[in-house]
N, CA, C and O atoms as a Maestro MAE file, in Angstrom:
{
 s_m_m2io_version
 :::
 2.0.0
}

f_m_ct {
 s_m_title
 :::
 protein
 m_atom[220] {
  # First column is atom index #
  i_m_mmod_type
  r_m_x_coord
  r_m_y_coord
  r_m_z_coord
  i_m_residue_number
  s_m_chain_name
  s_m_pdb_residue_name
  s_m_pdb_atom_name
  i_m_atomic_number
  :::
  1 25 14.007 -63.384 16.544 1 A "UNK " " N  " 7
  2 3 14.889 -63.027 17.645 1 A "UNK " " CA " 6
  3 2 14.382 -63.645 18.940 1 A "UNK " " C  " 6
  4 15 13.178 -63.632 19.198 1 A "UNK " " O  " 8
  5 25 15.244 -64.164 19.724 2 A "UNK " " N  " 7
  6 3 14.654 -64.491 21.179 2 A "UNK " " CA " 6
  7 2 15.261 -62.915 22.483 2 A "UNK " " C  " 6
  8 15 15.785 -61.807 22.367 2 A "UNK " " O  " 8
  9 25 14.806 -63.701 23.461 3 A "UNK " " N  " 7
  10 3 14.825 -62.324 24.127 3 A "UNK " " CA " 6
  11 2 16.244 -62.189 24.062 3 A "UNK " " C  " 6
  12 15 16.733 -61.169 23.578 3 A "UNK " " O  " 8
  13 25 16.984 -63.155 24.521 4 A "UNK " " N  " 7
  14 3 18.082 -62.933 24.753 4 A "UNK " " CA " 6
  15 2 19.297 -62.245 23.500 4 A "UNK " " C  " 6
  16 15 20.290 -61.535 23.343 4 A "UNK " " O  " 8
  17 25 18.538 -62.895 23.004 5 A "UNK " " N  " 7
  18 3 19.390 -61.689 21.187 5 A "UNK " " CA " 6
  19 2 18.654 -59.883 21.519 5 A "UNK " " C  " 6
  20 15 19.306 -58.850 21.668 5 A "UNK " " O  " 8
  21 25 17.887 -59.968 21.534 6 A "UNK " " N  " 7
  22 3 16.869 -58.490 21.377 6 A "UNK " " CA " 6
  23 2 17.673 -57.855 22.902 6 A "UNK " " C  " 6
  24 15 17.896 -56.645 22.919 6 A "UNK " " O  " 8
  25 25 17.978 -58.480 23.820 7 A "UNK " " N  " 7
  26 3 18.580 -57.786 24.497 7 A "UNK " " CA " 6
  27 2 20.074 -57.539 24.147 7 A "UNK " " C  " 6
  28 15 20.311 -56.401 24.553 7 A "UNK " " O  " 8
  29 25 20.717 -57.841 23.826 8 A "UNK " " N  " 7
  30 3 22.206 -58.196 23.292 8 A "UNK " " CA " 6
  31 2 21.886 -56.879 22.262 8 A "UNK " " C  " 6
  32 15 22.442 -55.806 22.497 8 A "UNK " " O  " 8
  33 25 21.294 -56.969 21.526 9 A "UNK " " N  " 7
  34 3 20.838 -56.071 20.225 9 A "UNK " " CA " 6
  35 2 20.329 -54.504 20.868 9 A "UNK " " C  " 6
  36 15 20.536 -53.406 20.350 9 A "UNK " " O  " 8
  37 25 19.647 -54.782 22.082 10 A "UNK " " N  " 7
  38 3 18.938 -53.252 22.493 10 A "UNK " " CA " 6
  39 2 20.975 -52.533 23.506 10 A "UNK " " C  " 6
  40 15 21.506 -51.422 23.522 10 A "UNK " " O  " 8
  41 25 21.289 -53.546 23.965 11 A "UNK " " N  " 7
  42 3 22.497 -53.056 24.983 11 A "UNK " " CA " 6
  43 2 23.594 -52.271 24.253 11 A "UNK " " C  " 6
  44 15 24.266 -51.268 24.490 11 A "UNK " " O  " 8
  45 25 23.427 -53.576 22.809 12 A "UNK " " N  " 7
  46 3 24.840 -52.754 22.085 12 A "UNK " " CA " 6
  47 2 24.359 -51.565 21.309 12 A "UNK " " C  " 6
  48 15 25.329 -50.937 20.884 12 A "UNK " " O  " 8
  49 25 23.288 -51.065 20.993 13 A "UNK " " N  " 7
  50 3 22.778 -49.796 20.482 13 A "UNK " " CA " 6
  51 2 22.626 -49.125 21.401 13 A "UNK " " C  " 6
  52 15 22.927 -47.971 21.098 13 A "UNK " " O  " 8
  53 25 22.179 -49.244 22.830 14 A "UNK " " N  " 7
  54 3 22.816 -48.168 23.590 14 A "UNK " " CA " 6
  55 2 24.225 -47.426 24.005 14 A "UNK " " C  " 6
  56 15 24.659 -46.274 24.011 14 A "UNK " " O  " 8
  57 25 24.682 -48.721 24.342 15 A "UNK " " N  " 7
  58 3 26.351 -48.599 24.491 15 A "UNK " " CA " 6
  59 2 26.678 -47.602 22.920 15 A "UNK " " C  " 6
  60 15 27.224 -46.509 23.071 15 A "UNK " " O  " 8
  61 25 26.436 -47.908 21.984 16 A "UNK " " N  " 7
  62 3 26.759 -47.348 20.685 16 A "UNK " " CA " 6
  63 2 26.802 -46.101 20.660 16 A "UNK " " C  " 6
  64 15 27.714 -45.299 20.459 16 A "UNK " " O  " 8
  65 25 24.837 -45.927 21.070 17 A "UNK " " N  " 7
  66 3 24.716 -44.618 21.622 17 A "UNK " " CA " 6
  67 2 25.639 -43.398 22.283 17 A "UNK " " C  " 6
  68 15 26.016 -42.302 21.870 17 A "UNK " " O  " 8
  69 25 25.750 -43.877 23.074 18 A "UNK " " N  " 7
  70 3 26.704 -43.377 24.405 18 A "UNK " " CA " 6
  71 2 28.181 -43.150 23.836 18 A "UNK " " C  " 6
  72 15 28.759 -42.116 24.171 18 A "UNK " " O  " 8
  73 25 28.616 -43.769 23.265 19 A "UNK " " N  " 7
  74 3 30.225 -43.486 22.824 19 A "UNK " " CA " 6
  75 2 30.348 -42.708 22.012 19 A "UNK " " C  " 6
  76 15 31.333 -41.971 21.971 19 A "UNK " " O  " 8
  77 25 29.065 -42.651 20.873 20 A "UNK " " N  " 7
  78 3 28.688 -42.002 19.395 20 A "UNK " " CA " 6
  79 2 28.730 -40.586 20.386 20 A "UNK " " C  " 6
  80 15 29.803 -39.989 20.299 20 A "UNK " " O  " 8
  81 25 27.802 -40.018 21.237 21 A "UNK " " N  " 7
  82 3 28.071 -39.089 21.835 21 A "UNK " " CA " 6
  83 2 29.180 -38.503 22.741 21 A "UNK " " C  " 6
  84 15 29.368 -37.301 22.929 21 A "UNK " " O  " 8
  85 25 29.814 -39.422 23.221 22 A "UNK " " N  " 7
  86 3 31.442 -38.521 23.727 22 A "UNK " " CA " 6
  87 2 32.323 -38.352 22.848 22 A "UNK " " C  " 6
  88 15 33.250 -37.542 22.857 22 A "UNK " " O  " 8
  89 25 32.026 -39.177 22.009 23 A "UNK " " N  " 7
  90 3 33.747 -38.871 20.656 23 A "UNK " " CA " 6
  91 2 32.915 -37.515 19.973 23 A "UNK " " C  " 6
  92 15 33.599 -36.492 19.978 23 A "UNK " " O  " 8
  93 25 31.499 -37.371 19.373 24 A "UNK " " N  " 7
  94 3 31.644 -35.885 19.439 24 A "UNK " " CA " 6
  95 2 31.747 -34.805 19.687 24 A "UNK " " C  " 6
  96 15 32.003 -33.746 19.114 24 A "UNK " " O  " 8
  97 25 31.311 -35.476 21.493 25 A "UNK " " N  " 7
  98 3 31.719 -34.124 22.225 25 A "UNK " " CA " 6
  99 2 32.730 -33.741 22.510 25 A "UNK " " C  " 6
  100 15 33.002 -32.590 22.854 25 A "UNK " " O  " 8
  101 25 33.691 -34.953 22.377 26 A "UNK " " N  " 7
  102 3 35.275 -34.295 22.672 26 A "UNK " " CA " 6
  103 2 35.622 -33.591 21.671 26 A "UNK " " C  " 6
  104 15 36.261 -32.542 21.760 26 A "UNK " " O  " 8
  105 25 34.945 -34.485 19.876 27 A "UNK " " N  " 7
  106 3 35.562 -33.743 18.931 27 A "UNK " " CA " 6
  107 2 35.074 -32.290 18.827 27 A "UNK " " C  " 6
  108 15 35.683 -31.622 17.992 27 A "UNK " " O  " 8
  109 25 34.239 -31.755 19.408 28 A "UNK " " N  " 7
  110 3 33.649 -30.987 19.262 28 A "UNK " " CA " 6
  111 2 34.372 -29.663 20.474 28 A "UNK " " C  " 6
  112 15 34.201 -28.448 20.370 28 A "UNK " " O  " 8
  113 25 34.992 -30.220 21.309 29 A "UNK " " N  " 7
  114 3 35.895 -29.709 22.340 29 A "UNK " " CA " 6
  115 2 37.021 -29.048 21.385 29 A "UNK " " C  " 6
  116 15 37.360 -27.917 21.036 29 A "UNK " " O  " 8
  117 25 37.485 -30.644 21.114 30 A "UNK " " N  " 7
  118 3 38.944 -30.216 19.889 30 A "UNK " " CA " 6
  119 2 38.728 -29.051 18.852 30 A "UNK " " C  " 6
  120 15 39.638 -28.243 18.666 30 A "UNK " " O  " 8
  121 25 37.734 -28.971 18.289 31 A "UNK " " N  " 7
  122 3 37.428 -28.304 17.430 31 A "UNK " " CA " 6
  123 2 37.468 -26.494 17.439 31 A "UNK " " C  " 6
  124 15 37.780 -25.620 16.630 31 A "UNK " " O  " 8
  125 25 36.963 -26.547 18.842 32 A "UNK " " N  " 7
  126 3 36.639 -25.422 19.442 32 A "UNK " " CA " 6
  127 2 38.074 -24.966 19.669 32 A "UNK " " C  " 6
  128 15 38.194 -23.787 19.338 32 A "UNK " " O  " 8
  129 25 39.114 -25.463 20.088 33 A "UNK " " N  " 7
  130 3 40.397 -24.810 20.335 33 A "UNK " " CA " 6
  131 2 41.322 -25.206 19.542 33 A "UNK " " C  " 6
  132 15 42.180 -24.343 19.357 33 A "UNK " " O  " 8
  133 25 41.465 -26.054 19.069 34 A "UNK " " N  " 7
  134 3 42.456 -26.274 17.170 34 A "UNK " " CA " 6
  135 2 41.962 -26.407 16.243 34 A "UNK " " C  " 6
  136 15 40.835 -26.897 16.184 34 A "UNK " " O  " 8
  137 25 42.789 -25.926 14.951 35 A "UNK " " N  " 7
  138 3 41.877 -26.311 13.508 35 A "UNK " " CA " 6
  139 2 42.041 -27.707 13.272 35 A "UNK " " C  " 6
  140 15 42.452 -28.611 14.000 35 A "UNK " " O  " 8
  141 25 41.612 -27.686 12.041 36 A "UNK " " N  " 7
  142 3 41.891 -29.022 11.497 36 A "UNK " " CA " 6
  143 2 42.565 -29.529 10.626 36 A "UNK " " C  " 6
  144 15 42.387 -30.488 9.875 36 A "UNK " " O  " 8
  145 25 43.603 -28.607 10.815 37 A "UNK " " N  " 7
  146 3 44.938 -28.690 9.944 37 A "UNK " " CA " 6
  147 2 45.567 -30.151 9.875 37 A "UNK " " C  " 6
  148 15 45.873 -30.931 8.973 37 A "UNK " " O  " 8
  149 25 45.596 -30.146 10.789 38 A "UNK " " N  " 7
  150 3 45.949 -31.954 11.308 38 A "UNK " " CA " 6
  151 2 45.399 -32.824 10.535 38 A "UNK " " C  " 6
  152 15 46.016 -33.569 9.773 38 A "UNK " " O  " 8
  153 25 43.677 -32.763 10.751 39 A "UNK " " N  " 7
  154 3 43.016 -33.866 10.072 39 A "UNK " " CA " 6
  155 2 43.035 -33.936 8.430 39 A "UNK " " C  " 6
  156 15 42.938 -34.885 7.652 39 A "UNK " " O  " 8
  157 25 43.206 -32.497 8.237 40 A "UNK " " N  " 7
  158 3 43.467 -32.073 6.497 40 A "UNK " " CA " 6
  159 2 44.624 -33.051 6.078 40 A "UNK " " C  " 6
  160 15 44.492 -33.968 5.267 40 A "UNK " " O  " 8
  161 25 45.575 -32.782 6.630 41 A "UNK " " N  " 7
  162 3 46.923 -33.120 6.158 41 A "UNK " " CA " 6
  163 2 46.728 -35.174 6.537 41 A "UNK " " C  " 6
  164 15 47.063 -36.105 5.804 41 A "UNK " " O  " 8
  165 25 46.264 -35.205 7.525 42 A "UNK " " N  " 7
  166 3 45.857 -37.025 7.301 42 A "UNK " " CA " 6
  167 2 45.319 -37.017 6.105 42 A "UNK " " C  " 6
  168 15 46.036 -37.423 5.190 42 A "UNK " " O  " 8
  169 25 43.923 -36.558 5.781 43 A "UNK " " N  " 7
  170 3 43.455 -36.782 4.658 43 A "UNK " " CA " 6
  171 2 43.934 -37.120 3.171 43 A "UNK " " C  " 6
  172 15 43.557 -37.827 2.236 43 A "UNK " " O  " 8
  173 25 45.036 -36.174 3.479 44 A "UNK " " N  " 7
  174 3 45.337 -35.916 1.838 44 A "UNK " " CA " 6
  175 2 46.671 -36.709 1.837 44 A "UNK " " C  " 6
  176 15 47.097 -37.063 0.737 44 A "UNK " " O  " 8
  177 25 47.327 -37.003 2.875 45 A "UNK " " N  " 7
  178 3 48.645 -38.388 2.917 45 A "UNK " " CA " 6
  179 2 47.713 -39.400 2.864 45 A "UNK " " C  " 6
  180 15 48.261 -40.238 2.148 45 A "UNK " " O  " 8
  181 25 46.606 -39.843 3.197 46 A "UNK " " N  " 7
  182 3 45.292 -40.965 2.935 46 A "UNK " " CA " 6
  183 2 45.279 -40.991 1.677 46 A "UNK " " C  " 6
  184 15 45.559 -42.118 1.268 46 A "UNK " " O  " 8
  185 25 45.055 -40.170 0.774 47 A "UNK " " N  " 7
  186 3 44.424 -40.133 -0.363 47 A "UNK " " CA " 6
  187 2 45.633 -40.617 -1.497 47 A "UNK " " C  " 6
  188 15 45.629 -41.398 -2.448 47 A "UNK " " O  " 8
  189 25 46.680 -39.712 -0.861 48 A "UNK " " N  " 7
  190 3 48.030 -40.048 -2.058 48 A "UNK " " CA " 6
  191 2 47.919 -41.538 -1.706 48 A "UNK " " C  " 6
  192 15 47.254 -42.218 -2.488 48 A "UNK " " O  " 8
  193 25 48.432 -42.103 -0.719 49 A "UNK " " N  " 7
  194 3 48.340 -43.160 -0.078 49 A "UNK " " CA " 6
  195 2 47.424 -44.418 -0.972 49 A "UNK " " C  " 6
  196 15 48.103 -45.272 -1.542 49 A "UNK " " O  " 8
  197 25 46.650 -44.463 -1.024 50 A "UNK " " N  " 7
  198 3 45.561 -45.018 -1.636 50 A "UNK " " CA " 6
  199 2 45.705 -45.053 -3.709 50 A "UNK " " C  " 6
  200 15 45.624 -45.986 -4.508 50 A "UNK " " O  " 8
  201 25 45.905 -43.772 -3.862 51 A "UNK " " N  " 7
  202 3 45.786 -43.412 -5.181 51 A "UNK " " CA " 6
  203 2 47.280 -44.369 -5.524 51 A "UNK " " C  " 6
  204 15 47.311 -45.029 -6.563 51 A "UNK " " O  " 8
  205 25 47.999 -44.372 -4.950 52 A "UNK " " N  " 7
  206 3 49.485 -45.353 -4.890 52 A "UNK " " CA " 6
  207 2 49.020 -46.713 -5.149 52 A "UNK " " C  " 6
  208 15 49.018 -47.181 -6.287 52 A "UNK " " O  " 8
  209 25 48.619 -47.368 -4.102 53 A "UNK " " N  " 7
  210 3 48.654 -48.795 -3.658 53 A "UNK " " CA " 6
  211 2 47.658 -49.024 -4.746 53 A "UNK " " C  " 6
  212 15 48.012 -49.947 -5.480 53 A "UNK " " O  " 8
  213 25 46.465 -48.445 -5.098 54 A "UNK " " N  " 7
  214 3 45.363 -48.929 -6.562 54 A "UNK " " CA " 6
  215 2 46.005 -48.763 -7.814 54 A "UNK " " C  " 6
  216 15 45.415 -49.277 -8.763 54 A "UNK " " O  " 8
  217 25 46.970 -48.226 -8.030 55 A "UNK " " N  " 7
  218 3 47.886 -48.209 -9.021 55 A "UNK " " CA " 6
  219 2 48.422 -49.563 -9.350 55 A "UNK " " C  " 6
  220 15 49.266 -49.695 -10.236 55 A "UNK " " O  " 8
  :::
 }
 m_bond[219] {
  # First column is bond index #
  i_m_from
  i_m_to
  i_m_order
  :::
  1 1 2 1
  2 2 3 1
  3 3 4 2
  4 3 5 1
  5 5 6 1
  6 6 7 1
  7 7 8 2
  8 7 9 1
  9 9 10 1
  10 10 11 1
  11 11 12 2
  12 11 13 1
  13 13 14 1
  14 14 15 1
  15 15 16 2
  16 15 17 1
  17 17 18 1
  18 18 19 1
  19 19 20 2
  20 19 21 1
  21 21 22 1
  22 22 23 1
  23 23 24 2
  24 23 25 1
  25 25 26 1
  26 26 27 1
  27 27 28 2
  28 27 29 1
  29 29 30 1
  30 30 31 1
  31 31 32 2
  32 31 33 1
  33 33 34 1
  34 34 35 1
  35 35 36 2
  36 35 37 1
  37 37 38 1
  38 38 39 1
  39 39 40 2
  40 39 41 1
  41 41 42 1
  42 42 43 1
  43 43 44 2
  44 43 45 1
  45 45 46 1
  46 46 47 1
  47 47 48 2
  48 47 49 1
  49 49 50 1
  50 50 51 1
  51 51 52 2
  52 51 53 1
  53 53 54 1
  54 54 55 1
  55 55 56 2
  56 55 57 1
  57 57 58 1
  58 58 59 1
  59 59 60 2
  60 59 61 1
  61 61 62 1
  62 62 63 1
  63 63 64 2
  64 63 65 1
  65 65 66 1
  66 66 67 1
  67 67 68 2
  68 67 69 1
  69 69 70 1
  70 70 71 1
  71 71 72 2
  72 71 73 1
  73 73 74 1
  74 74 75 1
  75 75 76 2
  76 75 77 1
  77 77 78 1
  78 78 79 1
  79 79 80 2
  80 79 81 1
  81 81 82 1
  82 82 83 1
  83 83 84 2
  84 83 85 1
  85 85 86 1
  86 86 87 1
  87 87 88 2
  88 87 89 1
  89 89 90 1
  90 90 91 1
  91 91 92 2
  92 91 93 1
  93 93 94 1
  94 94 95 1
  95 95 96 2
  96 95 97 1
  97 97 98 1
  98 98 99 1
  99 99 100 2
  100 99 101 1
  101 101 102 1
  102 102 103 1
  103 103 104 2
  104 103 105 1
  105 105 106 1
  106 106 107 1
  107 107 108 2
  108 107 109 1
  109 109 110 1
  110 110 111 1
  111 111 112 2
  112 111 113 1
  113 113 114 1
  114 114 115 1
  115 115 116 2
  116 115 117 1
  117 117 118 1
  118 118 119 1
  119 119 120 2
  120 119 121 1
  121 121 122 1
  122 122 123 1
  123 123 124 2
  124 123 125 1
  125 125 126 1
  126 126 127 1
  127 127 128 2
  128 127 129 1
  129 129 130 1
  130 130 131 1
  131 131 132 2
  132 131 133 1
  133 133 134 1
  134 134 135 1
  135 135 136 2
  136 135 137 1
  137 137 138 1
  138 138 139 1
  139 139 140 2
  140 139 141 1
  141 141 142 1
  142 142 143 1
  143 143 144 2
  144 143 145 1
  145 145 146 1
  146 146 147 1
  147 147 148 2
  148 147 149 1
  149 149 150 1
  150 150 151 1
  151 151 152 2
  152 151 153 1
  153 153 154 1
  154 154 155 1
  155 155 156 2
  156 155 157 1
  157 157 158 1
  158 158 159 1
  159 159 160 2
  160 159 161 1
  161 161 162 1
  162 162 163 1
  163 163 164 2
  164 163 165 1
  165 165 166 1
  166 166 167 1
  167 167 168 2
  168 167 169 1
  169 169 170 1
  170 170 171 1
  171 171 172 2
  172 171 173 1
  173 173 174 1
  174 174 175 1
  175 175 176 2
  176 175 177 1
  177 177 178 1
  178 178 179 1
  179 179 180 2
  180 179 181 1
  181 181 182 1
  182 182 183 1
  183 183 184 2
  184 183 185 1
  185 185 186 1
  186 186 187 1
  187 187 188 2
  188 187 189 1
  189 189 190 1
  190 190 191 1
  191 191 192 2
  192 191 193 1
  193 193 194 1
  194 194 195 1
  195 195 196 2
  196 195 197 1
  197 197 198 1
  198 198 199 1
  199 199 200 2
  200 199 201 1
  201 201 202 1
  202 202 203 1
  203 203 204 2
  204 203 205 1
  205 205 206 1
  206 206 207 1
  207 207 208 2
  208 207 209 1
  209 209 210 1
  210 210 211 1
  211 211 212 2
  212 211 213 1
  213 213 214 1
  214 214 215 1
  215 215 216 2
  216 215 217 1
  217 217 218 1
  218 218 219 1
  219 219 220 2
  :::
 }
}
């Protein structure tokens, strides 16, 4: 690695960092005041979904 990669490499694992922590804290917001009825029902139209198209 030269510096200039190792920095490129240290920035985007912070940045990573940092986002990795607000999407759970929001999800974690969401969570707190709706179920996850929502995400259930993606899931399982995902799954038919899938089990279809590999057919």
């Amino acid at each position: 690695f030269t510096d200039q990669d190792f920095l490129a490499l240290a920035l985007g694992m912070v940045v990573s960092f940092l986002v990795a922590w607000a999407v759970i804290a929001a999800f974690l917001t969401y969570v707190k005041r709706h179920t996850l009825r929502v995400f259930a029902y993606y899931r399982i139209m995902l799954g038919v979904l899938v089990i279809l198209v590999v057919r």
